[in-house]
C-alpha positions as CSV (number, residue, x, y, z in Angstrom):
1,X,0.0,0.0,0.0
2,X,1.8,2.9,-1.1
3,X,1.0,5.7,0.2
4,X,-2.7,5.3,2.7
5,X,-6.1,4.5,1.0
6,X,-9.2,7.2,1.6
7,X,-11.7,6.8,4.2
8,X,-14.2,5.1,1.4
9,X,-14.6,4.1,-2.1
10,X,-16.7,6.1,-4.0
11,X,-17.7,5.8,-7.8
12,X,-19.8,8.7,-9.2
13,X,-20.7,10.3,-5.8
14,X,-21.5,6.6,-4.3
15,X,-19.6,4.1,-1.9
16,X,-19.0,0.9,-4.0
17,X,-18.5,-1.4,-1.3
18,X,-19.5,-4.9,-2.9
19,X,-16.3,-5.1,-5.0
20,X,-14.2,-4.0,-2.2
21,X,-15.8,-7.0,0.0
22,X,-15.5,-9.6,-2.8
23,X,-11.9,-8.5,-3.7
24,X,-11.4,-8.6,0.5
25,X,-12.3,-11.9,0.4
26,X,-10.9,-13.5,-2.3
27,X,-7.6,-12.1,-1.3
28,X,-7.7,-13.1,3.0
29,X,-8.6,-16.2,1.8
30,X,-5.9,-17.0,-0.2
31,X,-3.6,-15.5,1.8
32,X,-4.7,-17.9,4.6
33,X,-4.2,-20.9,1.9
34,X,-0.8,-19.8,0.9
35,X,0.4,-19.6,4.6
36,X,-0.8,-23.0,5.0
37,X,0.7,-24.2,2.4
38,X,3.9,-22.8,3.3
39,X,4.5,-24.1,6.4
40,X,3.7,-27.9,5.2
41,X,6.3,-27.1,2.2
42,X,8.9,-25.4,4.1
43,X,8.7,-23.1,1.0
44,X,9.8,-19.5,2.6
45,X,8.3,-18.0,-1.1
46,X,5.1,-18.9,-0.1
47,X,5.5,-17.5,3.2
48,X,6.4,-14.4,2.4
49,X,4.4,-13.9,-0.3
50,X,1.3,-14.4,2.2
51,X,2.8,-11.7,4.3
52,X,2.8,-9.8,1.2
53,X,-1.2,-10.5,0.7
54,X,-1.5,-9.3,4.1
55,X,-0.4,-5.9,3.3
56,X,-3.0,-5.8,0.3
57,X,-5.9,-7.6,2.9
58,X,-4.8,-5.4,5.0
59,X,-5.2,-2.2,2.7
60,X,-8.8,-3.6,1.3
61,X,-9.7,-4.2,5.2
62,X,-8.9,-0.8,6.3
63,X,-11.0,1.1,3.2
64,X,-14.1,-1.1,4.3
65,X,-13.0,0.1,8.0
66,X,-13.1,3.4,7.4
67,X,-16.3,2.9,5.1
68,X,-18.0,1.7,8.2
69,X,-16.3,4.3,11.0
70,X,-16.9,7.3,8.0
71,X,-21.0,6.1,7.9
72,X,-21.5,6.8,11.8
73,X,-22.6,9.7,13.3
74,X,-20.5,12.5,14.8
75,X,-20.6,12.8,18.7
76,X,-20.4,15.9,20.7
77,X,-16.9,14.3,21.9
78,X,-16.0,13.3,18.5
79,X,-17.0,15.9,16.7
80,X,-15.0,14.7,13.3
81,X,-16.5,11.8,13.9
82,X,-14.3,8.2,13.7
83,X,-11.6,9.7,10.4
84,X,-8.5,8.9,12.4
85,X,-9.5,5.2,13.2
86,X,-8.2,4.7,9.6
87,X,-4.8,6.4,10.3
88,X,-4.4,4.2,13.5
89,X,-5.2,0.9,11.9
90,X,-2.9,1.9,9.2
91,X,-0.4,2.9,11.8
92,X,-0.5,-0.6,13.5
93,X,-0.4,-2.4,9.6
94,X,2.9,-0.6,8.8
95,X,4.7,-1.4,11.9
96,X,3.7,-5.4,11.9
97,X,4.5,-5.7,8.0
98,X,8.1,-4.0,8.9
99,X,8.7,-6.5,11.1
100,X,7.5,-9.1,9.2
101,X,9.8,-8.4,6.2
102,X,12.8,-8.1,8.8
103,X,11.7,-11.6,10.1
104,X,11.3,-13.0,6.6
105,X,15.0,-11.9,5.3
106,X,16.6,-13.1,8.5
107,X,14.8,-16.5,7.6
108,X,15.8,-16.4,4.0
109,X,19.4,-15.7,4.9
110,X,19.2,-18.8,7.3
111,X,17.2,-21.0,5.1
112,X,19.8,-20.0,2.4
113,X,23.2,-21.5,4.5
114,X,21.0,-24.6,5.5
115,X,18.3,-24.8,2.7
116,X,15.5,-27.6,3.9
117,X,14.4,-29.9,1.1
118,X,11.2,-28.2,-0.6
119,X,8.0,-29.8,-1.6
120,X,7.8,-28.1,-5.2
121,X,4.3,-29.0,-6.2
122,X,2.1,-28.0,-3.7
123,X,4.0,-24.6,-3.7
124,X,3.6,-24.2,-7.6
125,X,-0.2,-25.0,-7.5
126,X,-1.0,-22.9,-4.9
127,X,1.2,-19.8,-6.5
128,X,-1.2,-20.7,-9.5
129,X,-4.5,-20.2,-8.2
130,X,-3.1,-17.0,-6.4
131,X,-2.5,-15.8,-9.9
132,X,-6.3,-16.2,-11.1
133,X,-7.1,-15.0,-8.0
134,X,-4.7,-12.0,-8.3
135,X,-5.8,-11.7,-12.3
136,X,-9.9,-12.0,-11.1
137,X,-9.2,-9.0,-8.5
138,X,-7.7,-6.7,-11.3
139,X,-10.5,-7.5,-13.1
140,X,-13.2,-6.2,-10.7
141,X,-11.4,-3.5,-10.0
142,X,-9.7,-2.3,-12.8
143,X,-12.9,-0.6,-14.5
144,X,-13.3,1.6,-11.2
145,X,-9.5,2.5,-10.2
146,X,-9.7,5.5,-12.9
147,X,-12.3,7.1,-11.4
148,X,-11.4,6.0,-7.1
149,X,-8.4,6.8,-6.0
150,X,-9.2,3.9,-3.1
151,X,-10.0,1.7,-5.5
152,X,-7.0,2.2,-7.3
153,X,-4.8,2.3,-4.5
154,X,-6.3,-1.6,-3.7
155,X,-5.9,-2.0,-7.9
156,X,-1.9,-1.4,-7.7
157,X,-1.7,-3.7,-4.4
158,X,-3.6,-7.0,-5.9
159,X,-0.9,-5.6,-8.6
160,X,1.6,-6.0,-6.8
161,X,0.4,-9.6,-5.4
162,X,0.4,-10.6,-9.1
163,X,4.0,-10.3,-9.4
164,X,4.5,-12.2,-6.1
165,X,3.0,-14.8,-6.9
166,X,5.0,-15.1,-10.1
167,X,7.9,-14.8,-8.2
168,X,6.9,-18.3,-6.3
169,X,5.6,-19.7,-9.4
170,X,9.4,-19.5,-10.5
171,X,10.6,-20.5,-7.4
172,X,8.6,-24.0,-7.6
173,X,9.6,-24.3,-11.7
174,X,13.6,-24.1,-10.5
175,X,12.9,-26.2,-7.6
176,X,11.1,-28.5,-9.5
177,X,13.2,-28.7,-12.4
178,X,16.7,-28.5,-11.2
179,X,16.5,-29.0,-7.4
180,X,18.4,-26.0,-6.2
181,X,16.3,-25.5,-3.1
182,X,17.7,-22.2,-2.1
183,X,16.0,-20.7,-4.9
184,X,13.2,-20.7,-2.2
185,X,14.5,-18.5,0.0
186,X,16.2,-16.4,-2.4
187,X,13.0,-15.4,-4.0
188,X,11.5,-15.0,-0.8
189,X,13.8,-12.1,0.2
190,X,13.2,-10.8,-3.0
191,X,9.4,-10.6,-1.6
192,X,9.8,-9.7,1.7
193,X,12.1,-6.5,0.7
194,X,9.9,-5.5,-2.0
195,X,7.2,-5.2,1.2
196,X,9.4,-2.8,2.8
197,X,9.8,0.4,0.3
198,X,6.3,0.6,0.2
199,X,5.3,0.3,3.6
200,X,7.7,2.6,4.9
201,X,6.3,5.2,2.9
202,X,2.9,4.3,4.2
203,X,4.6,4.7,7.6
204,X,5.8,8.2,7.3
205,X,2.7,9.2,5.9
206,X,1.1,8.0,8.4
207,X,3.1,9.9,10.8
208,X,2.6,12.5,8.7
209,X,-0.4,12.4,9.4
210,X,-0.5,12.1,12.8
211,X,1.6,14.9,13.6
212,X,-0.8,17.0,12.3
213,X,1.3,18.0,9.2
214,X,0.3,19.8,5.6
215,X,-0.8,17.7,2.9
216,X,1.4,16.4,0.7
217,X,1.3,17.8,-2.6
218,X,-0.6,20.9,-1.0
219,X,1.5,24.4,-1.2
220,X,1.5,26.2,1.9
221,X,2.9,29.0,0.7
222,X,1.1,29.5,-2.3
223,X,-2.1,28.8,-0.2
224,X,-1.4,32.0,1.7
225,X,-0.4,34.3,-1.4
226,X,-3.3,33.1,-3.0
227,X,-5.3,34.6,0.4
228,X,-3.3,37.5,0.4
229,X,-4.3,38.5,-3.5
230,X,-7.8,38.3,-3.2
231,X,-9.7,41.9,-3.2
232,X,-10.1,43.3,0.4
233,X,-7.2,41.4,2.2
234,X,-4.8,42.7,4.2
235,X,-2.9,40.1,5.8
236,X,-3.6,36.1,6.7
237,X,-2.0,34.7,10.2
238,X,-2.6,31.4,12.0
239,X,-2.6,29.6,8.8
240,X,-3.1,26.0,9.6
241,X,-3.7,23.0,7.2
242,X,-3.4,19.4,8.1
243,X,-5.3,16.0,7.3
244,X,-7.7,14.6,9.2
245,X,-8.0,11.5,7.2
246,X,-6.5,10.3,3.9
247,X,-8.5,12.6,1.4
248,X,-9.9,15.0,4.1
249,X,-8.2,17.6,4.8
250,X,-8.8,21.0,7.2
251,X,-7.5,24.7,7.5
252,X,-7.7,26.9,9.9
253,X,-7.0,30.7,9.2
254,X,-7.2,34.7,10.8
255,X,-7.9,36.8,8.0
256,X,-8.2,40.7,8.1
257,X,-9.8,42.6,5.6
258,X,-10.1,46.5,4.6
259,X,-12.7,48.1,6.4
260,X,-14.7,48.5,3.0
261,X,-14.6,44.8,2.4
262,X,-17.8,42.9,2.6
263,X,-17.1,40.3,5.4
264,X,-19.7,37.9,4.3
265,X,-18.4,38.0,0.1
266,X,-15.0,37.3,1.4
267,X,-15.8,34.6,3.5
268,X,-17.5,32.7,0.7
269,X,-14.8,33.4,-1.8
270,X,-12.4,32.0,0.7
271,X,-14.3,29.0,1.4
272,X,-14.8,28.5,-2.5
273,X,-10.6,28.9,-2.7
274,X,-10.1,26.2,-0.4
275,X,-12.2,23.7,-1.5
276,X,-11.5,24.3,-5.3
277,X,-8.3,25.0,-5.5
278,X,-6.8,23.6,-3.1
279,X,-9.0,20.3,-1.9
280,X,-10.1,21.7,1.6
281,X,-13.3,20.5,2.4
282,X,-13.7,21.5,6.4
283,X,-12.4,25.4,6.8
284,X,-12.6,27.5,9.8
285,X,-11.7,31.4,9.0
286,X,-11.8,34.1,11.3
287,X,-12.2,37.3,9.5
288,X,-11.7,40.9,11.6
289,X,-11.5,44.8,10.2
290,X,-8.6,46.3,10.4
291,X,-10.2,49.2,12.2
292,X,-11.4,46.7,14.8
293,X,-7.8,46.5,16.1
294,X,-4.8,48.4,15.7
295,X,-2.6,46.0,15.7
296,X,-3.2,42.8,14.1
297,X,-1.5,39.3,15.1
């Protein structure tokens, strides 16, 4: 999961959950099947490529998560209502996938100096059906990741999958064909570090996140000149933007106009700024005169 997926998926103004849920399912279920699998074959491919499903379950699980947390009411204590259950989950993900690459290299590296004999055609069977079930998930999703960028965050991870379990289908042909067993393990740190690049990144934007910082790929600073050019204002302080889930993003902002400004025109045209230039749905702007203070701050 590169970068996190948004709080729901939503084609043409709707929540599309039904492919999410089959895609969900076919790709747990596997996953469960492949670790299995792996530990009766002593086949460390298999293994990691089910800890690389489990990143892509995991991303699926957390967009049907946040589905459910984004469809329940506000609270006078959580007045955003449940966003950041998303970011926590995904939090918890990153950190347990880390560790289970680490795990899986150090195995591979002893698996490699003592490589246990292989059971090639379980492995290569079951690295086959996770293929259809791979190729059946870009299927269902493909015609909707254009138009969702959740679904097409989940698209690029059953992507991903598809090249894992390529990887193991090589790993049982070699094993198979010329019985150089630590072609197991090598291919299986091959997996396990592809996990990490991309889960790291989740991590940091997670923390990002977390910390309360600006969007990524939103300009601060052109945010404020932008403010700042607009008819009747003087100056913009406090200027705040941070995300409170993946996809929703807030801004906070004290903005002082000329006393012949229209308080009420600006307000709206700053509100329309946000949201359509810049992607901010929630704002909260506090507009003052300069003639109510002297000195503004």
């Amino acid at each position: 999961m590169s970068a996190l997926v948004s709080s729901s998926a939503r084609v043409n103004g709707r929540i599309d959950k039904h492919r999410l849920w089959i895609v969900f399912s076919l790709t747990s279920g596997y996953m469960l099947a492949e670790a299995v699998t792996g530990i009766l074959t002593q086949s460390l491919a298999l293994l990691a490529d089910a800890g690389h499903m489990l990143t892509d379950a995991g991303a699926l699980g957390l967009s049907l998560l946040a589905v459910w947390f984004s469809e329940r009411p506000s609270t006078p204590e959580r007045s955003f209502g449940y966003y950041r259950a998303e970011i926590l989950a995904a939090f918890v993900n990153a950190l347990v996938l880390l560790l289970m690459s680490f795990y899986i290299v150090y195995e591979a590296w002893q698996r490699f100096k003592n490589p246990p004999v292989v059971i090639g055609w379980p492995m290569l069977i079951v690295a086959s059906i996770g293929m259809v079930v791979n190729l059946a998930g870009i299927r269902l999703l493909g015609t909707l990741s254009g138009r969702s960028l959740n679904v097409r965050a989940a698209y690029l991870e059953v992507v991903s999958d598809l090249l894992g379990s390529l990887g193991v289908v090589a790993a049982g042909v070699i094993v198979l064909t010329t019985g150089w067993y630590r072609a197991d393990p090598v291919i299986g740190a091959a997996i396990g570090l592809f996990i990490v690049p991309r889960t790291w990144g989740l991590l940091k934007e997670v923390v990002h996140i977390l910390m309360e910082g600006a969007p990524s790929g939103l300009d601060l600073n052109k945010l404020r000149e932008t403010i700042l050019a607009m008819p009747g204002v003087t100056s913009a302080h406090d200027l705040h933007v941070w995300t409170l889930t993946s996809g929703v993003n807030a801004m906070t902002a004290h903005v002082w106009i000329s006393d012949a400004a229209d308080d009420p025109a600006v307000l709206k045209e700053l509100r329309r700024i946000a949201k359509e230039q810049f992607g901010i749905e929630h704002t909260t702007i506090q507009i003052e005169k300069e003639c109510e203070s002297s000195a503004p701050f």
